[in-house]
C-alpha positions, 0 to 999 in steps of 0.5 A, a space after each residue: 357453306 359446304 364442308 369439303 371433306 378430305 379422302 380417307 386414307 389407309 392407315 398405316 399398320 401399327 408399330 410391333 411393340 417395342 420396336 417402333 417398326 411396322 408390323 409384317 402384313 398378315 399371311 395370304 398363303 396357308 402356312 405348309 404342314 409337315 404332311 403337305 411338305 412329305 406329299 410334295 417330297 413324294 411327288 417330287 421324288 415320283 418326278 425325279 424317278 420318272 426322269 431318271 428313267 427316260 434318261 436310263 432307258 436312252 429314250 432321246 431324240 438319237 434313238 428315234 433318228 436311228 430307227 427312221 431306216 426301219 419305220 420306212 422298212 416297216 411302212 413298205 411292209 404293211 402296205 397296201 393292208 390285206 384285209 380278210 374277207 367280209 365274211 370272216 371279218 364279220 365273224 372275228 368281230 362279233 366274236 370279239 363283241 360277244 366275249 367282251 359284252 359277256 365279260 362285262 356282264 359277269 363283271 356287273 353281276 359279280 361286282 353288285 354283291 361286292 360293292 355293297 358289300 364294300 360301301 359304306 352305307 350299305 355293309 353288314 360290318 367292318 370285316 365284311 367291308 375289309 374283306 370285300 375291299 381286298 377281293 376288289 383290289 386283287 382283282 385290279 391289281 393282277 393282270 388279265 392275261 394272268 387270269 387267262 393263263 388260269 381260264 385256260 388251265 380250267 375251261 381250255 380253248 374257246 369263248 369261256 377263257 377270255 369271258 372269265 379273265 376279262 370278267 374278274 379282271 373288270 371286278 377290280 374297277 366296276 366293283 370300287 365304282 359301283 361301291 362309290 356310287 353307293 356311298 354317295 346316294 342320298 339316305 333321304 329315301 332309305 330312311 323313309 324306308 326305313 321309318 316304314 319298316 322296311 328291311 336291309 334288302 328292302 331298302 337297298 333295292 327300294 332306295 339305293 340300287 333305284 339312286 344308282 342305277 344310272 351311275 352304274 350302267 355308265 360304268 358299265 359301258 366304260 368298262 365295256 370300251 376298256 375290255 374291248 381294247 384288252 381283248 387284243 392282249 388275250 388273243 395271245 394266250 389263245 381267246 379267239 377272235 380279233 386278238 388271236 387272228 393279230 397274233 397269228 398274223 404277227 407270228 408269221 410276220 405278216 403284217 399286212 394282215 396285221 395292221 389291217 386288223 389292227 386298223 379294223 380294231 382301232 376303228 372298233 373301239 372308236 365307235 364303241 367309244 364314241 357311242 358309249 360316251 354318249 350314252 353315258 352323257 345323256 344317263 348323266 343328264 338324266 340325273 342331273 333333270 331328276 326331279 323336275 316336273 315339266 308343264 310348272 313353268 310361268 305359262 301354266 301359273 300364269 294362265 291360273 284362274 282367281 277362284 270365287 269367294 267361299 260365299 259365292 262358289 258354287 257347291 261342289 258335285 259329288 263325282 266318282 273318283 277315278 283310281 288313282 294310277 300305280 304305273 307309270 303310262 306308256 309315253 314315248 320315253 318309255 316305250 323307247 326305253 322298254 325298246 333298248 332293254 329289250 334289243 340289250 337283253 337279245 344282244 347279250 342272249 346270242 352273245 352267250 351263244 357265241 361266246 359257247 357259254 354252257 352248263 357243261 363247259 361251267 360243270 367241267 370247269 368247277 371240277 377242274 377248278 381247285 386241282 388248277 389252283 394247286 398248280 400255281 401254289 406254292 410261289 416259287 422264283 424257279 432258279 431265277 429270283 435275281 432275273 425276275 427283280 431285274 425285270 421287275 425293275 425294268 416294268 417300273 421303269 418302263 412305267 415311269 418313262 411312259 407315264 412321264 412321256 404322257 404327261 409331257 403330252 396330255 397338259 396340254 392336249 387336255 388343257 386345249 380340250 377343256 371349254 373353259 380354258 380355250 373358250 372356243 367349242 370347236 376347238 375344245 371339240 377337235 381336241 377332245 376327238 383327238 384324243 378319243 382317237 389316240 385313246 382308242 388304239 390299244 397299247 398292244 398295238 403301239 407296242 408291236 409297232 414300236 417294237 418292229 421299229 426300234 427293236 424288242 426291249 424297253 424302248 418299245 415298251 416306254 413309247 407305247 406306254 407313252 403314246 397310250 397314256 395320252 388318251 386316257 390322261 387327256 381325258 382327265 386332265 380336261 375334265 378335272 379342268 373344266 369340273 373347276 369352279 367358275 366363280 374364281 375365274 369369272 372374279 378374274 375376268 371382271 378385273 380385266 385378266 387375260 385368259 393365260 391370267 385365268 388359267 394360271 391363277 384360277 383354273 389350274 390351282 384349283 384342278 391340280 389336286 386332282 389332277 395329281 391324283 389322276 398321274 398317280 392312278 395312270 402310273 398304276 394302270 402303266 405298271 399292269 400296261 408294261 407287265 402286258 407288254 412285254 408279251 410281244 417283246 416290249 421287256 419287262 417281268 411280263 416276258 418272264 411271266 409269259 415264258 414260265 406259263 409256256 413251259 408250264 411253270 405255274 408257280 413262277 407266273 403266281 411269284 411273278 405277279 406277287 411282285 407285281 402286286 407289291 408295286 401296284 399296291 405300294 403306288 395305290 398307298 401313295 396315292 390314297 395318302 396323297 389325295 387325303 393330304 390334298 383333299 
């Protein structure tokens, strides 16, 4: 007979000592830690300051109502758009392209030595390292027109200024990036180097620089779309091209001709972006098919024959043996990459030449190098120490309004353009362009628009601050979105969740580390924004910097952006806490 046997049941959990009660269940969340909980407190605090000031700055819905009179004004002004001729349309653009792909080469030469330098793995020692580290942060926290202002003090009018202030300005960026990618190269081949006897040099341009390469040229191309929407900015400190031809247009109140360029520039920096992207995705695959042999699958193992017993082989044939091949052959991947180097190198070749780059211009510059520096030194407030703290109160408060604002926008637009969140490409596609066109307006035009509508002050500043944000917070939030791991949310798949259930319980506490890190880092880049700004009248301490540089004030412009500097550098500590608290 068979003995039925009765279900297992689960055992009650065993009786605290004592007491006769049941024990509590065991912890399925981590206990909070001190510095957790002052992480959070921060963050909480950077959100309260950002309410604060969308409320203080009376960004409302009755605020945009009472400006509807003067959109429909400012719409019946620009229209129909004036374009300049063809042929000084061409001309102001290449122009412009020439000084920004000058700019970003200086920024790449510039930034190699310093990144290794500042890595890690490849830095002669700790205050080499230190040192670097500071020279690249300076040159991200002080703004690009700051360096224009100086540029033009050295070089005067023409191509020069605006590669030099873009060029150190990018140093900030490309200089941490390259750095990272040095750190995270694989030391693998350079100690092979190494065991041969190789030296420091000779490892870094054998093993590292070979390992990077792709990493770098990427961040190349980014910067290059970052400095061609910041050019617009530098054309109203007196850098030829697109930019100036904008200023000029708004100074005489023509805009028509203004929105045009603007639209011309919009467009631009569509195309550049669009195309840089995808250079920058195939660079990436490239990386990623490192190292895979094509020709090895199942066919070739397939095919291969069963060799004869020793006994029965034949004896071998003596032959001469070929040399064996150094070079690589001339395949059609090569010879289209030997094309691009090529067509780059000519680029960049009648780029100097229209961007009037000389030795005569260089040798005049450095003989009037150290006498300009001397202008901006000593700092001094000017008599107006209480005007710029005020001021510098309204930058920040233009940032954290902007930085709210776009927030507020991109969680969504970047969650809708994260493929593992919709699950539809084409709808994970037509968000991503949506926001790769909002990211390609620069935020000086957005300032100059909103500035003829609600009128010159911080408003104008915090709403373009706001719109911009989206195109690059859009974009991170997708990626740290979709750069999540799928095993998770497949679990939750499997037991039947539904995608909102996935999103909250998977996707998104997985993504928000970095996601946190990324608003912090955008708060950084609005606070340099809303200095900028306040060039065309958006408010802020950017309008006492322009102001003081007009009537030659040197050392309040350097006073200026030290106080700048303070608040860029006290967001950057906070955010460099706050990833390795959450890391």
């Amino acid at each position: 007979m068979a003995v039925i046997q009765q279900p297992r049941q689960a055992a009650a959990p065993a009786p605290r000592p004592g007491t006769g009660l049941p024990r509590a269940p065991h912890r399925t969340l981590a206990r909070p830690t001190p510095r957790g909980l002052s992480a959070a407190a921060a963050l909480l605090v950077c959100v309260a300051a950002g309410v604060w000031a969308f409320v203080s700055l009376h960004l409302n819905v009755a605020t945009l109502v009472d400006s509807a009179g003067n959109a429909a004004n400012f719409a019946s002004r620009m229209l129909p758009l004036d374009f300049p001729p063809v042929g000084e349309l061409l001309s102001l653009t290449w122009q412009t392209l020439a000084i920004v792909l000058c700019a970003t080469l200086l920024s790449v030469v510039l930034s190699i030595p310093l990144a290794l330098l500042a890595a890690r793995n490849t830095t002669p020692g700790t205050a080499a390292r230190g040192v670097s580290r500071t020279v690249i942060v300076l040159c991200r926290a002080v703004p690009e027109v700051v360096f224009a202002i100086a540029a033009f003090r050295v070089f005067g009018l023409g191509g020069m200024t605006g590669v030099v202030a873009l060029g150190v300005h990018s140093v900030g960026m490309v200089g941490k990036l390259y750095a990272d990618a040095f750190e995270q190269t694989d030391e693998g081949p350079r100690t092979a180097l190494r065991a041969t006897g190789a030296g420091r040099l000779q490892q870094i341009t054998g093993a590292v620089l070979p390992q990077a390469l792709p990493s770098l040229v990427a961040t190349a191309l980014h910067r290059l779309d970052i400095n061609l929407r910041a050019s617009a900015v530098l054309g109203f400190v007196g850098v030829g091209g697109l930019g100036y031809a904008l200023a000029t247009a708004i100074g005489t109140l023509d805009y028509r001709r203004a929105m045009a360029l603007a639209l011309v520039l919009l467009v631009l920096c569509f195309v550049a972006e669009t195309v840089s992207g995808a250079i920058r995705r195939t660079l990436l695959q490239d990386v990623t098919t490192a190292g895979r042999r094509p020709g090895l699958g199942r066919r070739r193992q397939g095919s291969q024959k069963v060799a004869a017993p020793p006994a029965l082989a034949a004896p071998p044939i003596s032959a001469p043996t070929a040399p064996r091949r150094t070079l690589p052959r001339w395949d059609p991947r090569r010879i289209r990459r030997t094309a691009w180097l090529l067509l780059t190198l000519a680029l960049l070749a009648a780029s100097a030449v229209r961007s009037d780059l000389s030795w005569a211009t260089l040798e005049r510059g450095a003989e009037s190098l150290f006498p300009t520096l001397g202008d901006f030194l000593p700092p001094s407030t000017g008599g107006i120490a209480g005007q710029l703290v005020d001021d510098l109160w309204v930058t920040v408060q233009i940032a954290l309004a902007g930085t709210l604002i776009g927030l507020v926008l991109a969680l969504p637009l970047g969650a809708l353009a994260a493929r593992n969140v919709v699950g539809s490409p084409r709808v994970s596609r037509f968000f991503r362009t949506l926001v790769l066109m909002v990211r390609a307006v620069p935020e000086l035009v957005l300032a100059i628009v909103f500035v003829v509508v609600t009128g010159l002050g911080a408003v104008a500043g915090a709403l373009a601050l706001g719109i911009g944000s989206v195109g690059l917070l859009g974009k991170l939030v997708a990626d740290s979105l979709e750069e999540t791991d799928p095993g998770p949310a497949r679990a939750l798949i499997a037991t039947g969740a539904r995608r909102h259930q996935v999103f909250f319980g998977s996707i998104l506490p997985r993504a928000w580390p970095a996601m946190v890190g990324h608003l912090l880092y955008q708060l950084d880049v609005n606070v340099r924004s809303a200095t900028l700004l306040g060039i065309v009248g958006a408010g802020g301490i950017g309008y006492d910097l322009l102001n003081a540089a007009r009537v030659l004030q040197f050392p309040v412009v350097t006073m200026a952006v030290l106080m700048v500097l303070a608040v860029v550098l006290l967001i950057e500590g906070l955010a460099v806490w706050v990833r390795k608290v959450y890391a």
